[in-house]
MDTraj code that builds the backbone (N, CA, C; nanometers):
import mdtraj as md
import numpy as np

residues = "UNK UNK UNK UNK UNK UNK UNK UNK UNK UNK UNK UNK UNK UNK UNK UNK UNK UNK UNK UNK UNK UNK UNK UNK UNK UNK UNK UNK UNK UNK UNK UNK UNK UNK UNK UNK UNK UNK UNK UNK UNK UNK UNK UNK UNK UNK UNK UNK UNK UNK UNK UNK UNK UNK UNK UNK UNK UNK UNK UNK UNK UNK UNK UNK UNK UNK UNK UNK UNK UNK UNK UNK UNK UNK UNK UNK UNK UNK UNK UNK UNK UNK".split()
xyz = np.array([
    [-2.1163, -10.9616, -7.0025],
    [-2.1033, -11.0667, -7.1019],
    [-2.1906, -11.0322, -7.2229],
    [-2.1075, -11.0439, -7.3489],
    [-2.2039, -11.0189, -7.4263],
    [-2.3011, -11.1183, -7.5345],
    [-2.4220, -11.1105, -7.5693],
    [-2.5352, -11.1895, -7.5838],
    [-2.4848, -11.1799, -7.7398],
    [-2.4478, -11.3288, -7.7804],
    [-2.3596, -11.3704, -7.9131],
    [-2.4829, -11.4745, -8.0181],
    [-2.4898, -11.4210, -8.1029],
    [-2.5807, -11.5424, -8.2152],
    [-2.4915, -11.6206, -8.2586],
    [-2.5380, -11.7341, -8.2138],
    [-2.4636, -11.8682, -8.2391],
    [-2.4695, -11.9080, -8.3821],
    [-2.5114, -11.8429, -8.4685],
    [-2.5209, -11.8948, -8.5804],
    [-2.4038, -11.8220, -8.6362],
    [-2.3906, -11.6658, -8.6397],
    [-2.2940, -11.5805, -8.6505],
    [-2.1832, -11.5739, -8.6289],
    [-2.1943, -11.5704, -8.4120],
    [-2.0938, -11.5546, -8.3747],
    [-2.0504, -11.3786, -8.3225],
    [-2.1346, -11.3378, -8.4055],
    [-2.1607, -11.1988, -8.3484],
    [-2.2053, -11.1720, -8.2571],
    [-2.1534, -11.0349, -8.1940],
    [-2.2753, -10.9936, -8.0451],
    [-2.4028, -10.9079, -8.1094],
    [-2.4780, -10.9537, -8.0214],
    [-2.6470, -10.9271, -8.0943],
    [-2.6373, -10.7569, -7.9655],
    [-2.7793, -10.6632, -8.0663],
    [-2.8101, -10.5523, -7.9890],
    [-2.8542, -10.5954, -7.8898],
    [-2.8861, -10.5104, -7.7934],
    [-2.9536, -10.5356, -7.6167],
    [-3.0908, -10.4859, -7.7155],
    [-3.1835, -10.5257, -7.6594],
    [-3.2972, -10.4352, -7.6450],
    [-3.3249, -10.2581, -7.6360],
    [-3.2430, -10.2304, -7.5267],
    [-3.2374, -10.0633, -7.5285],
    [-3.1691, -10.0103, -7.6231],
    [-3.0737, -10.1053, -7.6280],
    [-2.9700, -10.0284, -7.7851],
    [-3.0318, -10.0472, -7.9146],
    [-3.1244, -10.1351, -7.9317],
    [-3.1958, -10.1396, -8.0820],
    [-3.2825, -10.0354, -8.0247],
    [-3.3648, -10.0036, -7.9627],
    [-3.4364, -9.9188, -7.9451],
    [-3.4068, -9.7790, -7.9255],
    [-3.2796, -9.7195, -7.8602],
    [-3.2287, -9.5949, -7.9105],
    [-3.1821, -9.5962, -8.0805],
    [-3.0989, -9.6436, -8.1295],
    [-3.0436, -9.7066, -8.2852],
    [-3.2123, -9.6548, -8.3647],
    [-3.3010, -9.6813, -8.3595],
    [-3.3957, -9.6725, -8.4068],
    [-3.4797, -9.5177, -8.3675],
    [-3.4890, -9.5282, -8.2700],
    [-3.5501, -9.3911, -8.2510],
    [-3.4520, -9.2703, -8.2968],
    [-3.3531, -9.3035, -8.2969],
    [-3.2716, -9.1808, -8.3356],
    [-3.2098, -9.1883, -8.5141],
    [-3.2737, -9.3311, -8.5552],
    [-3.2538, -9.2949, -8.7010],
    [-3.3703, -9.2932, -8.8107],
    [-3.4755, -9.2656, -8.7188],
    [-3.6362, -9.2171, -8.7312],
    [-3.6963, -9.0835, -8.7292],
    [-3.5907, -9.0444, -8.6503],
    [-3.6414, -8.8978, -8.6536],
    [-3.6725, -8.8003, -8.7568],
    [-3.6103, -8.8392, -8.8564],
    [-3.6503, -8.7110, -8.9690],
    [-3.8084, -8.7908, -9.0428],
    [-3.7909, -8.9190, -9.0309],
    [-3.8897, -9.0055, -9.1062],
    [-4.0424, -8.9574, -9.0046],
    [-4.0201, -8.9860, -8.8794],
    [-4.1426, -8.9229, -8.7948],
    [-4.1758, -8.7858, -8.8151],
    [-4.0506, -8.6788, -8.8731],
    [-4.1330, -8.5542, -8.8305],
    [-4.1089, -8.4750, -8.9974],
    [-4.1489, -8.5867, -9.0649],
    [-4.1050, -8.5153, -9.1966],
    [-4.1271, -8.3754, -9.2338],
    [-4.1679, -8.2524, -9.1456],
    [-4.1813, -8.1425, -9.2048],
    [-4.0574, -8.0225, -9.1100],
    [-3.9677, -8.1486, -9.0354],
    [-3.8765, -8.1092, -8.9694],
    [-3.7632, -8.0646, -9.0125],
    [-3.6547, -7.9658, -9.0344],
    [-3.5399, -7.9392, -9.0897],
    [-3.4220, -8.0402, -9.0114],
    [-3.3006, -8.1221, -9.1080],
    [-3.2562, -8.1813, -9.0347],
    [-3.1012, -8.1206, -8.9229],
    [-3.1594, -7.9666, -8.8951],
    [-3.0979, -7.8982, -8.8492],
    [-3.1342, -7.9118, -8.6820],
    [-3.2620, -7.9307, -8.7226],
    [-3.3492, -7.9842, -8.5634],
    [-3.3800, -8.1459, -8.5364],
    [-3.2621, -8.2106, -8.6029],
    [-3.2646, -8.3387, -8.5344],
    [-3.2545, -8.3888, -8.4117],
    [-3.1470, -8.2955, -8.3237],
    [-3.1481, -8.3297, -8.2246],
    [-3.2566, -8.3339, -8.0957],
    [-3.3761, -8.2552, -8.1467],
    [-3.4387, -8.2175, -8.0542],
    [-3.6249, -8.2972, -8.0928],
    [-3.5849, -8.3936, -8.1980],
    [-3.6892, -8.4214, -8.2196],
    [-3.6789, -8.5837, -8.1792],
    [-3.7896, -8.6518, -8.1376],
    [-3.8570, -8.7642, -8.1114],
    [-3.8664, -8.8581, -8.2525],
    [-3.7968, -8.9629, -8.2339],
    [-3.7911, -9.0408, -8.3178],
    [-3.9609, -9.1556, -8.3315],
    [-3.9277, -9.2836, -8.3952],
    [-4.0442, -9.3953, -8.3417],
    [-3.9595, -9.4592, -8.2653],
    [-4.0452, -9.5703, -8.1702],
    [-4.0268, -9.6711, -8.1065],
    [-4.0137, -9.7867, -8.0945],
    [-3.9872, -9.9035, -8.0604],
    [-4.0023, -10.0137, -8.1507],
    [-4.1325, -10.0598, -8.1092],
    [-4.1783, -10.0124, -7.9892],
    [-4.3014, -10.0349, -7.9176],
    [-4.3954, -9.9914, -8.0127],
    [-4.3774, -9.9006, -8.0825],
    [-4.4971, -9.8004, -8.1409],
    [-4.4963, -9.8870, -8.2987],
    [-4.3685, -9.9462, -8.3244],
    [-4.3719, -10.0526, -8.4248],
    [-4.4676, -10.1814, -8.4372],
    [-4.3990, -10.2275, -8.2880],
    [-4.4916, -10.3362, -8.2738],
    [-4.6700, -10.3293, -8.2760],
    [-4.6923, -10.2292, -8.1801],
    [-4.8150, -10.2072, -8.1933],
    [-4.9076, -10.2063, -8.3609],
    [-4.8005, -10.1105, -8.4533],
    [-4.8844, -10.0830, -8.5749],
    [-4.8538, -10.2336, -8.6516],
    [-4.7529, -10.3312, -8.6402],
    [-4.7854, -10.4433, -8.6779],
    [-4.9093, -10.5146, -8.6633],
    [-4.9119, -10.5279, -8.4754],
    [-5.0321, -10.6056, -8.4838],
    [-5.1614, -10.4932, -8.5311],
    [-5.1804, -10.4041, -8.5357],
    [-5.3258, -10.3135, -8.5829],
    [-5.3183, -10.3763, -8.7320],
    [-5.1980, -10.4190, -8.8439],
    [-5.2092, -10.4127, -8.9652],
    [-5.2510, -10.5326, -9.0027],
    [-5.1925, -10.6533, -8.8744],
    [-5.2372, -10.7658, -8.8705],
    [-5.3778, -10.7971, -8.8614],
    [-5.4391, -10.7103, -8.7440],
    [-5.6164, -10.7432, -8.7611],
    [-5.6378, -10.6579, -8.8477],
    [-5.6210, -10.5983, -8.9439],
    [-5.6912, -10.5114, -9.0178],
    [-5.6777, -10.5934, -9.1430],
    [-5.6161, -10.7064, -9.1909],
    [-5.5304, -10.7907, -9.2471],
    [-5.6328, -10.9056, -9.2084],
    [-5.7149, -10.8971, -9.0885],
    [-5.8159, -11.0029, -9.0639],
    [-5.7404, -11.1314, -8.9884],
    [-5.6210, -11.1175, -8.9348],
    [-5.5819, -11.2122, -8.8493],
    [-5.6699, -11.2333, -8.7007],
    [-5.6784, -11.3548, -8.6792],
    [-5.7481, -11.4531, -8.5643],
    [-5.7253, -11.3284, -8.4139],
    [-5.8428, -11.3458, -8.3426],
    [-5.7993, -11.2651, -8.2305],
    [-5.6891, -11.3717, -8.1524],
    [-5.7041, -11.4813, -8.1341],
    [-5.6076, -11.5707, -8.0733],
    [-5.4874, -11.6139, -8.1135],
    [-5.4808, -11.5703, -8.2551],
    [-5.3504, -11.5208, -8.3319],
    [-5.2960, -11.4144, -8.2575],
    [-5.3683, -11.2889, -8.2900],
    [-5.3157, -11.1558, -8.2267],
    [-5.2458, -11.1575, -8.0477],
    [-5.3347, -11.2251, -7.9814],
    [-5.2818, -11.2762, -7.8578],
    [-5.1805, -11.3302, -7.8542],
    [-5.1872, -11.4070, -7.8725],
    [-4.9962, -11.5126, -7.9439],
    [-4.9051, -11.4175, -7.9847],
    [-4.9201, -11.3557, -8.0498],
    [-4.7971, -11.2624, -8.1679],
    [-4.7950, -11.1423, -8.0599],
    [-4.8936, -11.0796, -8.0095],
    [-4.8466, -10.9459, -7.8637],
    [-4.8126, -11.0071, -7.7539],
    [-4.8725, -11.1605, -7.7016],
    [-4.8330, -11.2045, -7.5819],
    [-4.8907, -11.1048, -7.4915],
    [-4.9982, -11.0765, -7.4929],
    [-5.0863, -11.0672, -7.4254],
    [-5.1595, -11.1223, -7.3789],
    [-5.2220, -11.0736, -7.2064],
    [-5.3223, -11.2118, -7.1779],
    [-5.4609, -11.2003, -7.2184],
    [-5.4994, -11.0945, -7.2155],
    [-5.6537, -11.0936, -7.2212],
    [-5.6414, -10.9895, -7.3787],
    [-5.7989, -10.9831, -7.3995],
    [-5.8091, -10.9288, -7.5441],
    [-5.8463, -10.7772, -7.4794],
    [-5.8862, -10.7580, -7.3975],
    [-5.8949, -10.6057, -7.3212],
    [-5.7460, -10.5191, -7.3377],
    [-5.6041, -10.5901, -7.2629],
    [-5.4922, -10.5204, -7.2834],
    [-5.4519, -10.5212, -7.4499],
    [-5.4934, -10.6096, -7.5241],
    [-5.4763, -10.6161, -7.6692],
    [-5.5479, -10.5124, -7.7680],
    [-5.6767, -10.4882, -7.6992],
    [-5.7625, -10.3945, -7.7604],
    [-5.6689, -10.2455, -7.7622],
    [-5.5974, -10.2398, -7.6361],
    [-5.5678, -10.0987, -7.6001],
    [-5.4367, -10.0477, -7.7354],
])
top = md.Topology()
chain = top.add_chain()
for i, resn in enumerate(residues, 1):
    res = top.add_residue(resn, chain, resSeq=i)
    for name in ("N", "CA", "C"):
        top.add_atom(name, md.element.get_by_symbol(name[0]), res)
traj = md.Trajectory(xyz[None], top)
């Protein structure tokens, strides 16, 4: 069944599919000294590796640690630190 935005009406990406979609249209942007002859063999970003540099830009930006908790959904500030 596919997962439809009700506002749209469209079917929305899965999770894994935004996340391949992305890593594979990143790749030249991650390895900019790469020829795009060797696309196939190169490592795109992640959305994980996205999220992460959000929240780093966010505290660096001086947002609340209990902000930052909220927005990673993390429980403790130890797995947040990492």
């Amino acid at each position: 069944m596919l997962d439809v935005c009700p506002e749209t009406g469209r079917a929305r990406l899965s999770y894994r599919r935004a996340e391949e979609v992305f890593e594979e249209n990143t790749r030249l942007l991650a390895n900019p000294l790469a020829s795009p002859e060797d696309i196939e063999d190169l490592d795109g970003w992640t959305l994980h590796r996205l999220r992460h540099s959000a929240l780093t830009h966010d505290a660096e930006d001086g947002t609340s640690t209990p902000m930052l908790l909220a927005r990673s959904r993390h429980a403790s500030v130890r797995s947040l630190e990492r």
